[in-house]
VEXNUKE-503503 format. One record per atom (N, C-alpha, C, O, CB): residue in one letter; x, y, z; residue number from 1. Coordinates in pm, whole numbers, plus 50000, padded with zeros to 5 digits. Glycine has a CB too. Example, Ala and Ser with C-alpha at 12.3 -4.5 7.8 and 13.67 -1.06 7.14 Angstrom:
<rs>
R  res   east  north     up    n
R    A  51319  49431  50780    1
R    A  51230  49550  50780    1
R    A  51320  49670  50780    1
R    A  51424  49668  50846    1
R    A  51131  49553  50905    1
R    S  51285  49775  50708    2
R    S  51367  49894  50714    2
R    S  51290  50003  50787    2
R    S  51341  50114  50804    2
R    S  51408  49940  50572    2
</rs>
This chain:
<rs>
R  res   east  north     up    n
R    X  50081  49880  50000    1
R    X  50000  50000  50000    1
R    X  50085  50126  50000    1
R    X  50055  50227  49937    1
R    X  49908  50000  50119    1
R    X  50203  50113  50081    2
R    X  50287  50198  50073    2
R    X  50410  50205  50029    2
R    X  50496  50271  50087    2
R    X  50290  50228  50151    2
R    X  50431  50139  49923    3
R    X  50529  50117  49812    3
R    X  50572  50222  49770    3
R    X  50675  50253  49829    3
R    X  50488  50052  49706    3
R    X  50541  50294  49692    4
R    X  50580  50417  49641    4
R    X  50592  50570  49766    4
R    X  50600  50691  49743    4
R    X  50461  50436  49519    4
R    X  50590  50546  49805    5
R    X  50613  50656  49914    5
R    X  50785  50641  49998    5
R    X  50825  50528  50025    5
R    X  50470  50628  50044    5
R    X  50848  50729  50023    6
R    X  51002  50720  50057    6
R    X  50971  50693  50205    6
R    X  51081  50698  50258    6
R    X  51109  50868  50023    6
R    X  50894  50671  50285    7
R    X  50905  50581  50390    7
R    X  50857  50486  50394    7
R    X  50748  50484  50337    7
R    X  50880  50611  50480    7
R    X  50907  50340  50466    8
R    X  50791  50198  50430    8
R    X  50723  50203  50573    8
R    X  50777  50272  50660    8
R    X  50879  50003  50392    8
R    X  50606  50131  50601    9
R    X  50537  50110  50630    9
R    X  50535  50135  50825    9
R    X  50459  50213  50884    9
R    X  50527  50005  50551    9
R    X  50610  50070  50873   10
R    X  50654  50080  50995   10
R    X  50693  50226  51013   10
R    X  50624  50287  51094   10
R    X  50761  49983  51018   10
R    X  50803  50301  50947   11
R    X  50850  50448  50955   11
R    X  50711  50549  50964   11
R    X  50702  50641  51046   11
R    X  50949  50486  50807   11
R    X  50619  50518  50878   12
R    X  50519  50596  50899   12
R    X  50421  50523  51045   12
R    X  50420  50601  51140   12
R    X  50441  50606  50745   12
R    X  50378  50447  51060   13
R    X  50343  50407  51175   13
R    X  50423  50484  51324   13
R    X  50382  50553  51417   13
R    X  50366  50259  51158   13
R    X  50554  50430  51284   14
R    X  50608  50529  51416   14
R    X  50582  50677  51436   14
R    X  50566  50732  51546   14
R    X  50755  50531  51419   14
R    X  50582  50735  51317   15
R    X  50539  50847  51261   15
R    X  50409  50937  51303   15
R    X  50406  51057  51328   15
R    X  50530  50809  51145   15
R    X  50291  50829  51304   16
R    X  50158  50864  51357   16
R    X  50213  50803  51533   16
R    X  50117  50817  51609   16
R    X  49999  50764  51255   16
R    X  50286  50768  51577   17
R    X  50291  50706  51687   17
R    X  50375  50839  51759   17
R    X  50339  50877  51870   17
R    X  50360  50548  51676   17
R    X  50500  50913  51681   18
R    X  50512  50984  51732   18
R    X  50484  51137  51718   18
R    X  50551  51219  51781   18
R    X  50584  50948  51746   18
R    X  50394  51169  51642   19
R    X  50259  51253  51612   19
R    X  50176  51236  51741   19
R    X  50155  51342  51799   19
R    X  50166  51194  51471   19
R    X  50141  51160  51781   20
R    X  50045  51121  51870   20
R    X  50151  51156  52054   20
R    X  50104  51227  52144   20
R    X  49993  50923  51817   20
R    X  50237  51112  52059   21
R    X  50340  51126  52177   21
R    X  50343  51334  52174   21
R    X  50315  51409  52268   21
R    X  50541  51017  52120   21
R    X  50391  51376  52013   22
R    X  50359  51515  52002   22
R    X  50285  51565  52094   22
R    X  50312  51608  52206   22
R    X  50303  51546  51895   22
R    X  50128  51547  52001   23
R    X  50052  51555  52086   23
R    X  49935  51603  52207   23
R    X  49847  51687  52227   23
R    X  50090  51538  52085   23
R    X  50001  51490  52269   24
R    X  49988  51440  52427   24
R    X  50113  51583  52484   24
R    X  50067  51685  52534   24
R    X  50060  51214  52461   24
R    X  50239  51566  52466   25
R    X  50305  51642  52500   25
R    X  50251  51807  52509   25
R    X  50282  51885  52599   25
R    X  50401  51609  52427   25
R    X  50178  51833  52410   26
R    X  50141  52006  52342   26
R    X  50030  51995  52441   26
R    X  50044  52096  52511   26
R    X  50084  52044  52137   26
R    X  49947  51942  52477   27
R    X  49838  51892  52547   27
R    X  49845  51944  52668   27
R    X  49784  52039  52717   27
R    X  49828  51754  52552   27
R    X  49942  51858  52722   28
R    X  49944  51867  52871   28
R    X  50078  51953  52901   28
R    X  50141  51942  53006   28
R    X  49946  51710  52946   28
R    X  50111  52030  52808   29
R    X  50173  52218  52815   29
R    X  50051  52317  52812   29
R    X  50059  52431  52858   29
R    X  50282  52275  52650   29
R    X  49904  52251  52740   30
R    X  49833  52365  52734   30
R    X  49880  52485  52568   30
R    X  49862  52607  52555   30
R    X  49874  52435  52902   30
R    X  49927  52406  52492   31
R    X  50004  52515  52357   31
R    X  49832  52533  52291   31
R    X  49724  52476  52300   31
R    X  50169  52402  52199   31
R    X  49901  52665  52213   32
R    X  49770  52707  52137   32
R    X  49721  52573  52046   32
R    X  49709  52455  52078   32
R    X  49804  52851  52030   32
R    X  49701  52635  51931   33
R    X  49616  52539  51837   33
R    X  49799  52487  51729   33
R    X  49859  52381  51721   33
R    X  49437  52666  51714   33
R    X  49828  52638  51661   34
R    X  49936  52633  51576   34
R    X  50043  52564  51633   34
R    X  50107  52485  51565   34
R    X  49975  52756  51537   34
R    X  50084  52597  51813   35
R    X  50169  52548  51866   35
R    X  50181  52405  51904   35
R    X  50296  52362  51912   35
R    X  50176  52613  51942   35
R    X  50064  52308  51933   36
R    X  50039  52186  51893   36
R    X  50075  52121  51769   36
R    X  50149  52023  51767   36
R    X  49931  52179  51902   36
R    X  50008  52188  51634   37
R    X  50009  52143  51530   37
R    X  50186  52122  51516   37
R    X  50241  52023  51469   37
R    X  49923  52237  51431   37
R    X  50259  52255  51575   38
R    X  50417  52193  51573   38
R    X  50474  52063  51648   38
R    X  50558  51976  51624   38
R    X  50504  52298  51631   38
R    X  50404  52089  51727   39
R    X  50452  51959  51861   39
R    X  50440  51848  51785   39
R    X  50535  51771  51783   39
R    X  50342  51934  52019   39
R    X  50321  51818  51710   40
R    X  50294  51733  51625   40
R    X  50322  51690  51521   40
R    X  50263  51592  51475   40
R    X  50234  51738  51613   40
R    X  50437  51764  51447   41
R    X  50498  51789  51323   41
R    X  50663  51694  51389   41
R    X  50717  51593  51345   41
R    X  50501  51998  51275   41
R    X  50707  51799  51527   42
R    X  50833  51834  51576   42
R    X  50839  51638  51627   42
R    X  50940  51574  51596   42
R    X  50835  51995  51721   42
R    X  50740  51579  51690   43
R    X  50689  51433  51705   43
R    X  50740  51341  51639   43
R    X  50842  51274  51649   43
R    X  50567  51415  51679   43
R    X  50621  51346  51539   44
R    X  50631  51275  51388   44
R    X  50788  51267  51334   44
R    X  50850  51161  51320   44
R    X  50536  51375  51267   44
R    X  50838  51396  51305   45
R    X  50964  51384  51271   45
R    X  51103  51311  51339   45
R    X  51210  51258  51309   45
R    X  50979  51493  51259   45
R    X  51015  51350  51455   46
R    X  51144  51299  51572   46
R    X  51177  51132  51552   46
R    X  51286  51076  51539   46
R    X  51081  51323  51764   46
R    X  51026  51070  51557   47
R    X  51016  50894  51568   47
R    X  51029  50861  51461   47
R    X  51038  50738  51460   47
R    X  50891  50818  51617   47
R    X  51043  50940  51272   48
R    X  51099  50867  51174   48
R    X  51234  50867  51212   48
R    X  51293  50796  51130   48
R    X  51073  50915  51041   48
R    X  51290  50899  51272   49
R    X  51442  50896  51259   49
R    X  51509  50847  51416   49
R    X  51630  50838  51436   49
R    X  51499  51064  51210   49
R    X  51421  50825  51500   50
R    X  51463  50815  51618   50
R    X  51406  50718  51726   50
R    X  51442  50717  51844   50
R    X  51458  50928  51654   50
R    X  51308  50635  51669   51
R    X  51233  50518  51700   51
R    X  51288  50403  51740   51
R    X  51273  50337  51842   51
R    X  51166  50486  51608   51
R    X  51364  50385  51630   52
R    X  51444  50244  51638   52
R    X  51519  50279  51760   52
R    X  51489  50206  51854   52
R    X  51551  50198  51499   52
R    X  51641  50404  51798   53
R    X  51680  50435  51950   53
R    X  51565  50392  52027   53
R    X  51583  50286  52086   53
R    X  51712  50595  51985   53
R    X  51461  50443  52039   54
R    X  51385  50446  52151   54
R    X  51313  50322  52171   54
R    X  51266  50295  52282   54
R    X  51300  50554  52147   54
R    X  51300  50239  52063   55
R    X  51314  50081  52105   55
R    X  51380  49978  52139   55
R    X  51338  49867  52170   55
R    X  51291  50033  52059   55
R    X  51528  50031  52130   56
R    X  51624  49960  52148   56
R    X  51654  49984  52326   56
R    X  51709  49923  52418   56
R    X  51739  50003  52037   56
R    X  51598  50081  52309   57
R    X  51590  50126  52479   57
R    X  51500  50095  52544   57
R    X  51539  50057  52654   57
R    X  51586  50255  52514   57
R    X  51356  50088  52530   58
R    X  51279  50061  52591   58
R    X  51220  49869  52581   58
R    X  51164  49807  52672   58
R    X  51197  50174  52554   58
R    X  51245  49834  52490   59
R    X  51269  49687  52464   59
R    X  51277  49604  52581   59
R    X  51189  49519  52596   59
R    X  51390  49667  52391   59
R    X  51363  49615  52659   60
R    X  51493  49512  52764   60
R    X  51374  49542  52865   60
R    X  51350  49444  52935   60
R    X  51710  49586  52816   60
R    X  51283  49668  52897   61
R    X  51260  49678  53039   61
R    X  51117  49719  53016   61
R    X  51051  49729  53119   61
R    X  51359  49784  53130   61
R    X  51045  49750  52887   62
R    X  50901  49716  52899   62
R    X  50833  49637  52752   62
R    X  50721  49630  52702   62
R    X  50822  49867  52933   62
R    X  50939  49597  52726   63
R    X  50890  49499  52584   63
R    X  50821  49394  52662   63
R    X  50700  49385  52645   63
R    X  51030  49420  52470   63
R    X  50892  49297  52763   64
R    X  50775  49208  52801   64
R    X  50654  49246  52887   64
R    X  50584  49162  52943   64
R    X  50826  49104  52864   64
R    X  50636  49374  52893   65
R    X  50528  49389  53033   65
R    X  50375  49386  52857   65
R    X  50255  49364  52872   65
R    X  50563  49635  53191   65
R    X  50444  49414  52723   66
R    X  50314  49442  52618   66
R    X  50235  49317  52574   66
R    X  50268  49202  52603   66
R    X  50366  49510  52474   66
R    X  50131  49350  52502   67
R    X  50089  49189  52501   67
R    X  50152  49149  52330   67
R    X  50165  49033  52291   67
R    X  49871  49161  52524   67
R    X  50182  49263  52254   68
R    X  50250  49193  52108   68
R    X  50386  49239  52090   68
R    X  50433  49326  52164   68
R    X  50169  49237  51961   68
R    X  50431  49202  52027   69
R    X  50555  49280  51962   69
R    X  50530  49417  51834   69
R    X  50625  49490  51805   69
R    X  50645  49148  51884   69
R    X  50434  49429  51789   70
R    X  50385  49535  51721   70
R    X  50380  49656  51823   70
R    X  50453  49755  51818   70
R    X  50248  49499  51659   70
R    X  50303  49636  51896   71
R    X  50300  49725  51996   71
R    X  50413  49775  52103   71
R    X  50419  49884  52159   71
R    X  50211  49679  52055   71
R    X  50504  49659  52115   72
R    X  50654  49732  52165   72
R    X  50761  49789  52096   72
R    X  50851  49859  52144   72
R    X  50728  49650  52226   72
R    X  50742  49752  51968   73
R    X  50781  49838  51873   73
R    X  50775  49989  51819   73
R    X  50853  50069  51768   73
R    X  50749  49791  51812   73
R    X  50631  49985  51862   74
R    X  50572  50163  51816   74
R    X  50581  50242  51974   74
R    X  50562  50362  51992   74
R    X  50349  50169  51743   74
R    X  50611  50156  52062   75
R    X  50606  50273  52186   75
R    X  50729  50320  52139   75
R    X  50712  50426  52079   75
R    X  50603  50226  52367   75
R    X  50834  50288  52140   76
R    X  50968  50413  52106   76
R    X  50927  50489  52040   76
R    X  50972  50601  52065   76
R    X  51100  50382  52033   76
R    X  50812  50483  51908   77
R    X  50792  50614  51851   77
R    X  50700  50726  51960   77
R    X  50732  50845  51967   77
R    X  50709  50585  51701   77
R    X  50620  50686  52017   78
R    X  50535  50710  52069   78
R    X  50642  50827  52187   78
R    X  50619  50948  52199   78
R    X  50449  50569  52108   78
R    X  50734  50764  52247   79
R    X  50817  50824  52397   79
R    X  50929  50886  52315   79
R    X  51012  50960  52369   79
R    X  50888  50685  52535   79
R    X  50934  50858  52182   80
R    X  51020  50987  52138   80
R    X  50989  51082  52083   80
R    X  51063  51177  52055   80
R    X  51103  50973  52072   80
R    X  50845  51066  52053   81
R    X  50742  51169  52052   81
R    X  50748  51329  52092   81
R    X  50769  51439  52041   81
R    X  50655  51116  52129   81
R    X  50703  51248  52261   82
R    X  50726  51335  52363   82
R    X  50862  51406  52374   82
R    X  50892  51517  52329   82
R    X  50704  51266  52474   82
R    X  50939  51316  52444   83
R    X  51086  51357  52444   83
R    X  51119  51424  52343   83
R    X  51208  51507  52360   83
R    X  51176  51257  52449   83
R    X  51069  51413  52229   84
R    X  51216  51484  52096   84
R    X  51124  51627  52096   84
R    X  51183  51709  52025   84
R    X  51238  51376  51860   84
R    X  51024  51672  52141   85
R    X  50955  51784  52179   85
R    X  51120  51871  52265   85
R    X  51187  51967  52228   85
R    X  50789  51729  52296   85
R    X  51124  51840  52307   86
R    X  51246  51907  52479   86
R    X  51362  51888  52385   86
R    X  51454  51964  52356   86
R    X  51269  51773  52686   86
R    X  51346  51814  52362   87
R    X  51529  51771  52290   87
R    X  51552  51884  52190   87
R    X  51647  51959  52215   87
R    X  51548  51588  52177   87
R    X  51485  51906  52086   88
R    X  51472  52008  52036   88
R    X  51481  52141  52046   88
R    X  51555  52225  51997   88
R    X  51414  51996  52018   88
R    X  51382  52142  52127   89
R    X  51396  52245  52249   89
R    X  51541  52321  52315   89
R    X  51593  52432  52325   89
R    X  51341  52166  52363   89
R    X  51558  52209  52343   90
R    X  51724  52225  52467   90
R    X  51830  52252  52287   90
R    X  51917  52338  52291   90
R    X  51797  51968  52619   90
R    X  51811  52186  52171   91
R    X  51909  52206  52060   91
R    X  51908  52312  51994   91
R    X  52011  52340  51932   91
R    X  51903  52122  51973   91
R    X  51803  52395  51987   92
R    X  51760  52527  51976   92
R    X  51799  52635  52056   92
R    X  51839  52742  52010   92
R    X  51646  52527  51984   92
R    X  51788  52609  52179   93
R    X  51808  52679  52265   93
R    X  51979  52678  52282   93
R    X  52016  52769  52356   93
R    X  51719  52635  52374   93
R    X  52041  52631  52251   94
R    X  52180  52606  52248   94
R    X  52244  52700  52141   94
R    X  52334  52778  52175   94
R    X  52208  52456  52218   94
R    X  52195  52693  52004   95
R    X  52251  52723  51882   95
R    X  52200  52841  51931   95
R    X  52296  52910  51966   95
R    X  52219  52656  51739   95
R    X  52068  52915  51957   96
R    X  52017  53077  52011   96
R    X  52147  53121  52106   96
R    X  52201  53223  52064   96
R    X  51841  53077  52127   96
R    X  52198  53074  52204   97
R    X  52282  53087  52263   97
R    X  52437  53136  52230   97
R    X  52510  53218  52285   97
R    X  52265  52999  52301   97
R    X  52454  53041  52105   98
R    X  52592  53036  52074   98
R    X  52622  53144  52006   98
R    X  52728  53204  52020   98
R    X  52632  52926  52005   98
R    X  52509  53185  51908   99
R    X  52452  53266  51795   99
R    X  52487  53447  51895   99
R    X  52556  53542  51857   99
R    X  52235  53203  51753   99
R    X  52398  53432  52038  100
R    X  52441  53523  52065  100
R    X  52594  53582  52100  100
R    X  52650  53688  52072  100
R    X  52374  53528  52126  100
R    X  52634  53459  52176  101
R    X  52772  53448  52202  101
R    X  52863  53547  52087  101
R    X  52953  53628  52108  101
R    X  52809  53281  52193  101
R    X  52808  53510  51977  102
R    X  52918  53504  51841  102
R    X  52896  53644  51816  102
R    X  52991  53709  51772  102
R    X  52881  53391  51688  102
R    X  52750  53717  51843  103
R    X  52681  53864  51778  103
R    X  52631  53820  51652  103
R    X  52616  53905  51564  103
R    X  52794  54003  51749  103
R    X  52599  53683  51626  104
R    X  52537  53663  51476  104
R    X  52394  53666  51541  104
R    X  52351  53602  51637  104
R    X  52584  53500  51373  104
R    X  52315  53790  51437  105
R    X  52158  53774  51450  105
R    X  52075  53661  51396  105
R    X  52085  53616  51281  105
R    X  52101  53882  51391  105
R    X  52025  53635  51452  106
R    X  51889  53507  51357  106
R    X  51817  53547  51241  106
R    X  51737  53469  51188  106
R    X  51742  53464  51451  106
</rs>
């Protein structure tokens, strides 16, 4: 079904998984409407590229508490969701920093 598209099948799953972690995250900050819709963007993006980490991590210590392996699979997208919200955050906030450091404007 998703053949022709440059992510396969699972990548986008994590994708809506970490869309959804987004969110939850924008949610329970209380962000406007637009500022969600980023959280949700900032999510998504985070768990195509950062899922497989966050299953390789979460695997060992709540892979057996799930009842499938489908489903312990997509929580890393899901908790890097959240997390890559801050991570971002804190990587932004770094380069704003350095930027001033230097006197280069944004």
């Amino acid at each position: 079904m998703f053949d022709h598209l440059p992510f396969n099948s699972n990548q986008l799953l994590d994708a809506l998984a970490g869309g959804l972690g987004g969110f939850v995250k924008g949610m329970s900050l209380s962000l406007s409407i637009r500022d969600n819709g980023i959280a949700i963007a900032v999510g998504a993006v985070c768990a195509i590229y950062l899922a497989p980490f966050g299953d390789a991590i979460l695997d060992p210590t709540l892979g057996r508490f799930l009842a499938s392996e489908k489903q312990a699979s997509h929580l890393g997208g899901f908790i890097v969701g959240i997390v890559g919200l801050g991570l971002v955050g804190f990587i932004m906030g770094v380069f704003k920093s350095w930027q001033s450091d230097k006197g280069v404007r944004p």
